[in-house]
RODO-2510 file (C-alpha; in nm, 4 decimals, decimal comma):
residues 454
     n   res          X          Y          Z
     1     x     0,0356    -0,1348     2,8475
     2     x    -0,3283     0,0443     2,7850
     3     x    -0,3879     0,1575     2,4540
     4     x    -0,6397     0,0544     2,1508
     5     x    -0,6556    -0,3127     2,1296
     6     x    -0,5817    -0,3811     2,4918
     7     x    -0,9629    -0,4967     2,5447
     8     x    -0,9157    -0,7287     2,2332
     9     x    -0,8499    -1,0606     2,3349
    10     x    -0,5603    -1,2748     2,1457
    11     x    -0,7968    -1,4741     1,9291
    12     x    -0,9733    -1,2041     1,7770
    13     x    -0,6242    -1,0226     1,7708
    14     x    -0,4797    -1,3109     1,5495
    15     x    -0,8274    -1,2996     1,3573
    16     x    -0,8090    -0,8848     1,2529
    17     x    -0,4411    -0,9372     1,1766
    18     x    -0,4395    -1,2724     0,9157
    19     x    -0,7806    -1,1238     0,7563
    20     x    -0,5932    -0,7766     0,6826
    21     x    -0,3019    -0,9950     0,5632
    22     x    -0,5710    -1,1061     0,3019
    23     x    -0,7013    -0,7212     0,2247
    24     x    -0,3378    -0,6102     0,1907
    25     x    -0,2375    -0,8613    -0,0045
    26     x    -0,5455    -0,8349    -0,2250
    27     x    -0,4555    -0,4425    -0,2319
    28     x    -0,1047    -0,5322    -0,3538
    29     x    -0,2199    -0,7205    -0,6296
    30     x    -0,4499    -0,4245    -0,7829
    31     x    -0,1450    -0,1560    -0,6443
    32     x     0,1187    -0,3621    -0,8798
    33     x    -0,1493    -0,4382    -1,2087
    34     x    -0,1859    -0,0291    -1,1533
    35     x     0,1690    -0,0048    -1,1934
    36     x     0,1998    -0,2254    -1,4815
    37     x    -0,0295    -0,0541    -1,6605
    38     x     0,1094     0,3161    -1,5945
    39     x     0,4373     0,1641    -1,7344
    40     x     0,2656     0,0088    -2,0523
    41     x     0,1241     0,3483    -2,1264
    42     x     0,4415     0,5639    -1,9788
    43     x     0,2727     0,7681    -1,8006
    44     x     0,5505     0,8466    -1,5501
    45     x     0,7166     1,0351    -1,8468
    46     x     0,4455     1,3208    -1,8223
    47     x     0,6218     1,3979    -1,4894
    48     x     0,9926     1,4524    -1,6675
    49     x     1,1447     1,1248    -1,4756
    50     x     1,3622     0,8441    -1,6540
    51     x     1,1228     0,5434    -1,5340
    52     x     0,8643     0,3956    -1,3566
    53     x     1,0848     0,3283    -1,1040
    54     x     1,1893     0,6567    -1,0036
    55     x     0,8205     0,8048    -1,0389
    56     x     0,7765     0,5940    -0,7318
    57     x     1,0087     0,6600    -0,5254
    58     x     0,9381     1,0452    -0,6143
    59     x     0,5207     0,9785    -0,6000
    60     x     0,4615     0,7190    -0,3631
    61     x     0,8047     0,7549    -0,1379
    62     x     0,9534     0,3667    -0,2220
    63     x     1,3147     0,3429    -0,2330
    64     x     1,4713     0,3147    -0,5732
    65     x     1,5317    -0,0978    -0,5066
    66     x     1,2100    -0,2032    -0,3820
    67     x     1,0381     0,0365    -0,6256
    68     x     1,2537    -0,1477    -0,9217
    69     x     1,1240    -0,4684    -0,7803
    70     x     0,7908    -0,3570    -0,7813
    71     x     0,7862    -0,2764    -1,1231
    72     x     0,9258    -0,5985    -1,2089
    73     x     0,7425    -0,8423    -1,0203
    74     x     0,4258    -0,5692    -1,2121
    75     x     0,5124    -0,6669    -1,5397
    76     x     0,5725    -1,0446    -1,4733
    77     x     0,2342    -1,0878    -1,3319
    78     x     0,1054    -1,0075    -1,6479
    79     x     0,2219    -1,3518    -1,7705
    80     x     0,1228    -1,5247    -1,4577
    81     x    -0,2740    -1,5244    -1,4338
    82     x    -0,3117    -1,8040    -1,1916
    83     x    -0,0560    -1,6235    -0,9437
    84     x    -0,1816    -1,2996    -1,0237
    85     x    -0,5256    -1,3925    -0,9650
    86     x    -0,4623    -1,5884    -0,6262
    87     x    -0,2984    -1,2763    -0,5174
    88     x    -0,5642    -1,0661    -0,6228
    89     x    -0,7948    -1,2724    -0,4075
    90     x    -0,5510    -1,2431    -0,0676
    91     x    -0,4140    -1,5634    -0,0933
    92     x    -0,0681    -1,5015    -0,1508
    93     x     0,1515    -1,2314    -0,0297
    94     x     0,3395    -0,9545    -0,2344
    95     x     0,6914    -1,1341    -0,0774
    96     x     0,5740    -1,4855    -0,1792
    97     x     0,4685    -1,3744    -0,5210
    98     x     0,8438    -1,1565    -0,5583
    99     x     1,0129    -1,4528    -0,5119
   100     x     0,8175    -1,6629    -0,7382
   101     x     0,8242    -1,4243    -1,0325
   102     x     1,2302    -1,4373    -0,9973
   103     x     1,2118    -1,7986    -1,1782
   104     x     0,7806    -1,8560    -1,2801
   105     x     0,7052    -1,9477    -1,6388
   106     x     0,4159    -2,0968    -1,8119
   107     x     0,5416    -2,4735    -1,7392
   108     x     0,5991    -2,3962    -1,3839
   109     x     0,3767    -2,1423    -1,2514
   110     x     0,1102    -2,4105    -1,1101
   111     x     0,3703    -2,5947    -0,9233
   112     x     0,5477    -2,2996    -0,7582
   113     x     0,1904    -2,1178    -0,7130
   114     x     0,0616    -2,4654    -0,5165
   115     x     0,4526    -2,4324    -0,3083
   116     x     0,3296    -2,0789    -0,2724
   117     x    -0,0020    -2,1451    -0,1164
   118     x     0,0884    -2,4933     0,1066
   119     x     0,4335    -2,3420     0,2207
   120     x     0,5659    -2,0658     0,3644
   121     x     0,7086    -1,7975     0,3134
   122     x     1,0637    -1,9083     0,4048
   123     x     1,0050    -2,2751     0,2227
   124     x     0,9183    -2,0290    -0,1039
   125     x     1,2369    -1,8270    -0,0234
   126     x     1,4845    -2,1822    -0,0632
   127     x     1,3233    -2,3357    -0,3158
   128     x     1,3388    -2,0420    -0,5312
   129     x     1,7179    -1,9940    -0,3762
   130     x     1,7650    -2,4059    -0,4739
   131     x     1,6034    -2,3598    -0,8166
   132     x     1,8347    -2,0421    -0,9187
   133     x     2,1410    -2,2420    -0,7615
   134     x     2,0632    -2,4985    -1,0200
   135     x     1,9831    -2,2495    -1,3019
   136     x     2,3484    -2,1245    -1,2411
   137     x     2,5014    -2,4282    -1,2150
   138     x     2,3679    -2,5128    -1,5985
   139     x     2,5036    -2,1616    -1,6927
   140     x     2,8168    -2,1866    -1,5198
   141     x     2,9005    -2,5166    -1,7102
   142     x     2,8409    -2,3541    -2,0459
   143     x     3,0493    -2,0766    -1,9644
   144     x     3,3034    -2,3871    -1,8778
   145     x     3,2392    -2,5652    -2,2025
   146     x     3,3577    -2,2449    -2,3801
   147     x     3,6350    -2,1672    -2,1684
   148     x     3,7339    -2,4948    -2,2492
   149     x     3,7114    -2,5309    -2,6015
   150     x     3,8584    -2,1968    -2,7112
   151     x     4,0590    -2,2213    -2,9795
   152     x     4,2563    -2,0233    -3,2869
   153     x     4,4870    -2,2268    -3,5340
   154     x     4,5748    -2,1365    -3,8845
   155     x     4,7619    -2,2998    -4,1773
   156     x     4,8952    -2,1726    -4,4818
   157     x     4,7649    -2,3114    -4,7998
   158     x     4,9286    -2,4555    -5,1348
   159     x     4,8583    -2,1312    -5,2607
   160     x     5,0061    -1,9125    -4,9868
   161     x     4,6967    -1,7786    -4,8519
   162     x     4,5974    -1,8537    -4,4675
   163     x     4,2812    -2,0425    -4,3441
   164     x     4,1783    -1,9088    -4,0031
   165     x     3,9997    -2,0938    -3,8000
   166     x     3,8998    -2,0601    -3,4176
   167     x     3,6874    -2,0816    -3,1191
   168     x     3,5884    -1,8438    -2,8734
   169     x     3,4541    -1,7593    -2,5480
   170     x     3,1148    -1,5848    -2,6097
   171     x     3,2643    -1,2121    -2,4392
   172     x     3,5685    -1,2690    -2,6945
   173     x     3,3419    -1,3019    -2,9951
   174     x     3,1585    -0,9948    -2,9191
   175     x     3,4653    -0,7729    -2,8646
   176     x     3,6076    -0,9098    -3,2040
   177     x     3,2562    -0,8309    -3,3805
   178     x     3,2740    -0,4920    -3,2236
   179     x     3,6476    -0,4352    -3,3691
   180     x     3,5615    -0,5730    -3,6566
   181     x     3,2327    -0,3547    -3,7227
   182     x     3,4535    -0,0289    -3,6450
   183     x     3,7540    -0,1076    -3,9396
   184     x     3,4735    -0,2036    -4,1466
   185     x     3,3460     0,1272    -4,1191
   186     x     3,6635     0,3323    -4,1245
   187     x     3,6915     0,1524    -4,5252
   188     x     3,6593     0,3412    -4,8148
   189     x     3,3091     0,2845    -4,9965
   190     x     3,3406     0,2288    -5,3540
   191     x     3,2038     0,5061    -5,5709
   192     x     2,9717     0,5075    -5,8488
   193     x     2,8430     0,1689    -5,7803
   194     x     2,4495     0,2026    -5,8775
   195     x     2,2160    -0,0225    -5,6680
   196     x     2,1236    -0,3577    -5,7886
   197     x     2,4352    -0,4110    -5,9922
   198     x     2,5101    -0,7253    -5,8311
   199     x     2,3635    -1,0048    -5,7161
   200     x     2,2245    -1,1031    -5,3671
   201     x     2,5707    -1,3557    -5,4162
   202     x     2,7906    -1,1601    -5,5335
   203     x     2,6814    -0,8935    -5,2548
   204     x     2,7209    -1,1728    -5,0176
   205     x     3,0911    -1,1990    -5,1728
   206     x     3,2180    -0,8684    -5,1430
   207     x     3,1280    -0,8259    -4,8522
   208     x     3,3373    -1,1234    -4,7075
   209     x     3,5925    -0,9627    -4,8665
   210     x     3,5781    -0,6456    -4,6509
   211     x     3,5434    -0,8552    -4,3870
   212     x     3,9452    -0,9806    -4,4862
   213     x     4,0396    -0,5553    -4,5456
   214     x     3,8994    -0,4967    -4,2261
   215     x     4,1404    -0,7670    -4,0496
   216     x     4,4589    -0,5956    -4,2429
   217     x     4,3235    -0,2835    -4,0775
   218     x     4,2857    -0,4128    -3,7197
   219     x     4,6116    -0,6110    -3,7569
   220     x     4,7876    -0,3066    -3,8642
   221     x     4,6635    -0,0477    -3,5977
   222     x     4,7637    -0,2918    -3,3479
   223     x     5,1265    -0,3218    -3,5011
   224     x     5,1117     0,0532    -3,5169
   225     x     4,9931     0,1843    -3,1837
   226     x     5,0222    -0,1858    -2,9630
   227     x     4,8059    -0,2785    -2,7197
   228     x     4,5537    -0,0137    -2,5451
   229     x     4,2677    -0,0527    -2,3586
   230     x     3,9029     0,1035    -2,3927
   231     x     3,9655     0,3929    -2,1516
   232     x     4,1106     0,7453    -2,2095
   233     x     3,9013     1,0629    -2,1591
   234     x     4,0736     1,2656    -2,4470
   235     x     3,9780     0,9487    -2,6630
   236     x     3,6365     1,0110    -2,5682
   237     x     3,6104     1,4110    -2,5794
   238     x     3,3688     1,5311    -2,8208
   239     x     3,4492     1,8090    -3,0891
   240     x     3,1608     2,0410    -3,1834
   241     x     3,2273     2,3478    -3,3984
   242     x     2,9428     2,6177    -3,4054
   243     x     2,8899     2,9797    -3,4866
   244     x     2,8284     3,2454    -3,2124
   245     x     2,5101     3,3574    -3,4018
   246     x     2,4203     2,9514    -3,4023
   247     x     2,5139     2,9170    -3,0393
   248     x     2,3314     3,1830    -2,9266
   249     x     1,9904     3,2180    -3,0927
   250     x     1,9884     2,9298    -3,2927
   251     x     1,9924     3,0895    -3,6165
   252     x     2,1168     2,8602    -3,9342
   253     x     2,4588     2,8530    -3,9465
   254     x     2,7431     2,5731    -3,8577
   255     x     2,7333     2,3360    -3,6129
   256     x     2,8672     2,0070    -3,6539
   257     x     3,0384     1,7465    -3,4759
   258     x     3,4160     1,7636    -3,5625
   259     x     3,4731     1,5294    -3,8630
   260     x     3,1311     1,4367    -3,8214
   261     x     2,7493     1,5103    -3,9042
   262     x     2,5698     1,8601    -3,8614
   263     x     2,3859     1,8737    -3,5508
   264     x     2,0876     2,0315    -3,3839
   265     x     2,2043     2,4232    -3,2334
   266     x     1,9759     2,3535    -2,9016
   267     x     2,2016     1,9857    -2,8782
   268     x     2,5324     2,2430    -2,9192
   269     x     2,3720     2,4503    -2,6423
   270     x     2,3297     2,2147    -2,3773
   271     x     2,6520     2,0461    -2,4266
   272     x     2,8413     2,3928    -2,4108
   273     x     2,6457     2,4435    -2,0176
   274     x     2,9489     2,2822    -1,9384
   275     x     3,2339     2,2412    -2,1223
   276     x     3,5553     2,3466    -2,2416
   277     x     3,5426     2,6221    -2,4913
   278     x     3,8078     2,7810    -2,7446
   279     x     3,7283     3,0724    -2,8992
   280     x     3,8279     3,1095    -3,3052
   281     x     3,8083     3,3923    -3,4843
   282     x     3,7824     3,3032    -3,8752
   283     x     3,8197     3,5083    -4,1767
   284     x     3,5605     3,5477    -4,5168
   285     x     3,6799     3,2284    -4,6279
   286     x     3,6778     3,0185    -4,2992
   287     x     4,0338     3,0384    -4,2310
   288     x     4,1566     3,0770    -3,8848
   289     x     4,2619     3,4122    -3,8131
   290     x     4,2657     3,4047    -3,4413
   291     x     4,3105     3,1276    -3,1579
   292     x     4,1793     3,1683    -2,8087
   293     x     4,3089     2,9872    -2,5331
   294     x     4,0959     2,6884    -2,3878
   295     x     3,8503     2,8010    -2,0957
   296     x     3,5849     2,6603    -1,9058
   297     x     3,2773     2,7622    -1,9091
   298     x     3,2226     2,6840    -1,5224
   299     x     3,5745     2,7355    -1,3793
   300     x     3,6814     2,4979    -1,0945
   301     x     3,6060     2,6868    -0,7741
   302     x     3,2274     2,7528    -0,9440
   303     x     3,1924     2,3953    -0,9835
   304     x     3,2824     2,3069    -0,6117
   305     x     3,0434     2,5021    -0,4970
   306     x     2,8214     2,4635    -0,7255
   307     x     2,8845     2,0750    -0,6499
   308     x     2,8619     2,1388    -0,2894
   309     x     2,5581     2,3248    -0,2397
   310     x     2,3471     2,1331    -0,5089
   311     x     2,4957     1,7171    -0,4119
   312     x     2,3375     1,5929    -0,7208
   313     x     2,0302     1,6371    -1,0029
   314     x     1,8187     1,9133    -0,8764
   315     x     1,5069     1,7836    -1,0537
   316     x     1,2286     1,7142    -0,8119
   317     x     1,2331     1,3299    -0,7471
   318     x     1,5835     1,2698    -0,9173
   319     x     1,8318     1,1077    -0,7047
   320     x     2,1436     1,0877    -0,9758
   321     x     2,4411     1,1899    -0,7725
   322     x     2,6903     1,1280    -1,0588
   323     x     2,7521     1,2186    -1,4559
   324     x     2,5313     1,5425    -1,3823
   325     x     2,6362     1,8846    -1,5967
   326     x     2,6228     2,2097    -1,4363
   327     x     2,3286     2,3869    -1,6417
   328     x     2,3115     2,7864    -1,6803
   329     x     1,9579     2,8512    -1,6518
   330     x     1,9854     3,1665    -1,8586
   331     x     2,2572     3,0226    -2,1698
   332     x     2,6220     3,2433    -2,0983
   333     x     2,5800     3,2543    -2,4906
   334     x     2,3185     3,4954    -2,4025
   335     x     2,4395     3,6979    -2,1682
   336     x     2,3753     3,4300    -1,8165
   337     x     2,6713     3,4914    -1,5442
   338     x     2,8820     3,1638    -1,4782
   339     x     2,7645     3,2316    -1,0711
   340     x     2,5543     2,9961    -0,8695
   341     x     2,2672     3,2114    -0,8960
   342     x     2,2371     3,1666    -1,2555
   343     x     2,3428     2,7776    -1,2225
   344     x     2,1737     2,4296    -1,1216
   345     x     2,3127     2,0980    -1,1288
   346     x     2,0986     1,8318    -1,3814
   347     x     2,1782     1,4542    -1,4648
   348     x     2,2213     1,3826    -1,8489
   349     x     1,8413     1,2837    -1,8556
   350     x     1,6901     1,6651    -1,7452
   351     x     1,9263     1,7997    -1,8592
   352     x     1,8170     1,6907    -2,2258
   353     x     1,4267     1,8215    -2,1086
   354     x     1,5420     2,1298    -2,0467
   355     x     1,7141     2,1795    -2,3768
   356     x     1,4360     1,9939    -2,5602
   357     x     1,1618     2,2471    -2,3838
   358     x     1,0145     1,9899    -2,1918
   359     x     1,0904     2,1426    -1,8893
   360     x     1,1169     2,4898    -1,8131
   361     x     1,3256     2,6183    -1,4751
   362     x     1,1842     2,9289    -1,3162
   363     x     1,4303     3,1187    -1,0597
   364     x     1,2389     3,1786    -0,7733
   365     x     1,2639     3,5392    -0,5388
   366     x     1,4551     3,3124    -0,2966
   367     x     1,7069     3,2028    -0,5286
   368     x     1,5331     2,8734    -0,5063
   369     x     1,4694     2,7219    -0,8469
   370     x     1,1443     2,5958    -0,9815
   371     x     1,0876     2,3180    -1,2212
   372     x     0,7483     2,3564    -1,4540
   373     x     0,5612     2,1989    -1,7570
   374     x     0,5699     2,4278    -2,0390
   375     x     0,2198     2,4738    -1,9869
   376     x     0,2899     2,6186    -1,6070
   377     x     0,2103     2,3002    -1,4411
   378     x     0,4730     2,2566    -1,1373
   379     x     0,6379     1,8949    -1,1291
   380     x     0,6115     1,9810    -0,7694
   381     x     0,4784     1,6668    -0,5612
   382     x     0,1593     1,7201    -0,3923
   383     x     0,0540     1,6282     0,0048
   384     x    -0,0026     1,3497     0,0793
   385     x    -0,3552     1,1980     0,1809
   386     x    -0,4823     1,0200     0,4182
   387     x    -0,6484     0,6623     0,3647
   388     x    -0,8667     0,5118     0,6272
   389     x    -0,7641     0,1442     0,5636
   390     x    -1,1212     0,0478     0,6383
   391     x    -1,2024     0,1872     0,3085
   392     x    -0,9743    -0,0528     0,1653
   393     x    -1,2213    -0,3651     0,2934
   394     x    -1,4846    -0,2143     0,2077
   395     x    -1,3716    -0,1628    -0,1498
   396     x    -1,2894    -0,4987    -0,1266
   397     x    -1,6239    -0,6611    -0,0514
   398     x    -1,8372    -0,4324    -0,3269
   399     x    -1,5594    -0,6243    -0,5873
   400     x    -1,6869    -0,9962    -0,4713
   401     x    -1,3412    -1,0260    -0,2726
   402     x    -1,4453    -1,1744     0,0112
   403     x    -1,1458    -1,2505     0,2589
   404     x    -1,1203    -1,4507     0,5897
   405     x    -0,9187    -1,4288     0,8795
   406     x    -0,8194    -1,7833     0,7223
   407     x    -0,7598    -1,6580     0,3481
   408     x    -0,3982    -1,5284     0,3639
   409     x    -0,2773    -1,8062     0,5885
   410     x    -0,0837    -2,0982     0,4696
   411     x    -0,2219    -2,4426     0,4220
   412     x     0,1230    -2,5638     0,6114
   413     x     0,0474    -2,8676     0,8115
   414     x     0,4715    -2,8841     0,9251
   415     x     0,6004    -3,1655     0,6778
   416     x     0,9852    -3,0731     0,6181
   417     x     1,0629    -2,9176     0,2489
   418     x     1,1999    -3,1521     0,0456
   419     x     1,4413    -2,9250    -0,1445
   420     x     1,6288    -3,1281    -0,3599
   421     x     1,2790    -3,2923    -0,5156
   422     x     1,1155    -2,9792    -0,5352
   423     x     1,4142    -2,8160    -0,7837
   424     x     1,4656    -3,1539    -0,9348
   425     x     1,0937    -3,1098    -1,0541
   426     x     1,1233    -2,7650    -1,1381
   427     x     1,4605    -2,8611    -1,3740
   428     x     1,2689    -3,1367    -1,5449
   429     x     0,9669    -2,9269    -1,6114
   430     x     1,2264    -2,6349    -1,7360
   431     x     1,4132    -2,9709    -1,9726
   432     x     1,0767    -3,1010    -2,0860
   433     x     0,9483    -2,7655    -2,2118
   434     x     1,2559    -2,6568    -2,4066
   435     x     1,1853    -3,0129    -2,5939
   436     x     0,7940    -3,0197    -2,5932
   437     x     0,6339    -2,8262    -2,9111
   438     x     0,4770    -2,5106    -2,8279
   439     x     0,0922    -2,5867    -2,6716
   440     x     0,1582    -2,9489    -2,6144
   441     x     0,0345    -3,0270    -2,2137
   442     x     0,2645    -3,0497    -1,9453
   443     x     0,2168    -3,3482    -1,6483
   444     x     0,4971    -3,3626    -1,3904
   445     x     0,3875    -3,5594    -1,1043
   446     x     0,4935    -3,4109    -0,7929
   447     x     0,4656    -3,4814    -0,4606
   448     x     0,6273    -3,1664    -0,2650
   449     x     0,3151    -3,0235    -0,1811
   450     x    -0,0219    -3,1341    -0,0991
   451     x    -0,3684    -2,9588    -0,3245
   452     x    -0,4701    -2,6714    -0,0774
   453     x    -0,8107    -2,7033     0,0164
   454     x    -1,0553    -2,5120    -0,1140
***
């Protein structure tokens, strides 16, 4: 077949490809301590997104995984300047360097960056596989060890009180702290106790002691309403009284979280975009004189189509297909029609910009909607350009990179992988530096792979 390179013979074929190996890899490197840094500062937040993740699949077109990973394997660099560095000079690819930073610390970064450079990339792939395998295998026994020694006993002492005693598996403790933390709260506090009338002690004290009321309490809701799980939407609906006058222009007034703390009137706002809503008409003193009956502020056939048409956040770059709120772009407090003109879907996340000011929604002529800075600035992605990957050599050699068609390929002479040495060494340098004291050298002898040459 005639096209570009058919005059190029195989040799210098193989040559071009393994040297631009070297540039791309070398391009990676920078690419990824760019990203690191633009998450340091969070710069993707100028843009309204929820990460550095999704600026890049929004800005530079990566799907939401690989642009995750990229963003990891970006910040783990940063603690891994021998990698980092032999990346930066082509010597390691951006897949050899992912897997590495899966398991790479400071006591094992030489030995998987020599694996890295004398293997390839499959032989990186296992022994990163083998070394997470064993990693498991350590984690999976403690979870055994607990399983296994869980434990609750009590006995009843001469003076009729109980001693308590128990183990637990590490999931159980944390639901019981939970539980515990909640009756705690739902105690009375003791009144017109000034600070600093007891001791550091005697605080200590009483507070074990509310530890034992908040027990009786847990105990007796149990015997009360038996056993129930952590699900329930009515157990999770949120109460929020506010005044018309607060609702709709913000003015002082009431607005509180039922049997709760006052909140902000813009907070009451976006969480009435779509909600249920009973109307109450109250008299001088704040009695009821009047009931409503409940409505919805988006009734059911709006929010199919509403659903149907918009499939998700409508923020530019947002992929969030579920917990989304239908958002009236002019407030139905004010006078906006519940119709799809005068509705967008948002996820939680914009949906809090919008009500915070941070982003302002314009309604186009179209019926299209529009999604600005409240300076005017569209969050509108721009064309793409073109790069002529020359340029990328060429930026290359006026940084002192210089890169052969020999630089990105691996020093692999075809010895087999010896798997079970190579995690054995990386276990015993893991062992070793959870004993050693902090700055204390580290010499594992290791014969997996040979020194690369130079």
């Amino acid at each position: 077949m005639e096209g570009e390179f058919s005059t190029v013979s195989t040799p210098e074929l193989v040559s071009e490809i393994t040297t631009l190996a070297g540039h791309l890899n070398a391009a990676n490197a920078r690419f990824l301590a760019l990203i690191a840094e633009l998450d340091r500062r969070r710069g993707w937040a100028e843009w309204g997104v929820k990460s550095c993740t999704h600026w890049l699949n929004w800005k530079c077109g990566i799907g939401l995984g690989a642009a995750r990973e990229k963003v990891r394997v970006a910040r783990a660099l940063e603690q891994l300047p021998r990698l980092a560095a032999a990346m930066s000079e082509g010597r390691v690819s951006y897949f050899k360097a992912r897997e590495i930073t899966r398991v790479a610390d400071a006591a094992n970064e030489d030995y998987l960056l020599n694996i890295a450079l004398c293997g390839t990339a499959s032989q990186v792939e296992e022994t990163v596989r083998g070394y997470r395998r064993a990693l498991d295998a350590e984690e999976l026994t403690r979870e055994a060890t607990q399983q296994r020694d869980q434990n609750l006993w009590f006995h009843t002492e001469s003076d009729g009180s109980l001693v308590i005693r128990g183990r637990v598996p590490a999931e159980v403790g944390a639901l019981f702290k939970r539980a515990l933390e909640a009756a705690l709260d739902s105690l009375p506090i003791p009144e017109n106790v000034p600070a600093g009338t007891f001791s550091e002690s005697e605080d200590l004290h009483r507070s074990r002691k509310r530890r034992v009321e908040a027990l009786a309490v847990l105990a007796e809701s149990f015997l009360a309403g038996g056993p129930k799980d952590l699900l329930g939407a009515d157990r999770q609906q949120i109460v929020v009284h506010v005044d018309v006058e607060t609702l709709r222009h913000s003015h002082a007034g009431r607005c509180e979280l039922e049997q709760g703390p006052a909140i902000a009137a813009e907070t009451a706002r976006r969480l009435a975009c779509d909600c249920s809503v009973v109307r109450i008409v109250e008299g001088p003193k704040g009695e009821p004189l009047d009931v409503g009956r409940k409505t919805r502020s988006i009734p059911p056939g709006i929010r199919r189509a509403l659903n149907a048409r918009d499939k998700g956040c409508r923020f530019p770059g947002c992929c969030f297909k579920r917990y989304v709120d239908g958002h009236h772009v002019k407030h139905w407090a004010n006078g906006g029609e519940t119709n799809l003109g005068n509705l967008v879907t948002l996820c939680r996340f914009h949906h809090r910009l919008v009500h915070d000011g941070q982003v302002v929604i314009q309604t186009l002529d179209d019926g299209a909607f529009r999604f600005v800075k409240p300076s005017g600035e569209s969050f509108d992605s721009p064309a793409a350009t073109s790069c002529d990957w020359a340029a990328v050599v060429a930026t290359h050699e006026s940084a002192d990179i210089h890169i052969t068609p020999s630089t990105a390929v691996t020093h692999w002479t075809g010895e087999a992988l010896d798997l079970t040495l190579a995690v054995g060494s990386l276990m015993h340098r893991r062992r070793i530096e959870e004993n050693v004291p902090a700055g204390m050298s580290l010499n594992c002898p290791s014969r997996l792979a040979s020194t690369p040459p130079a």
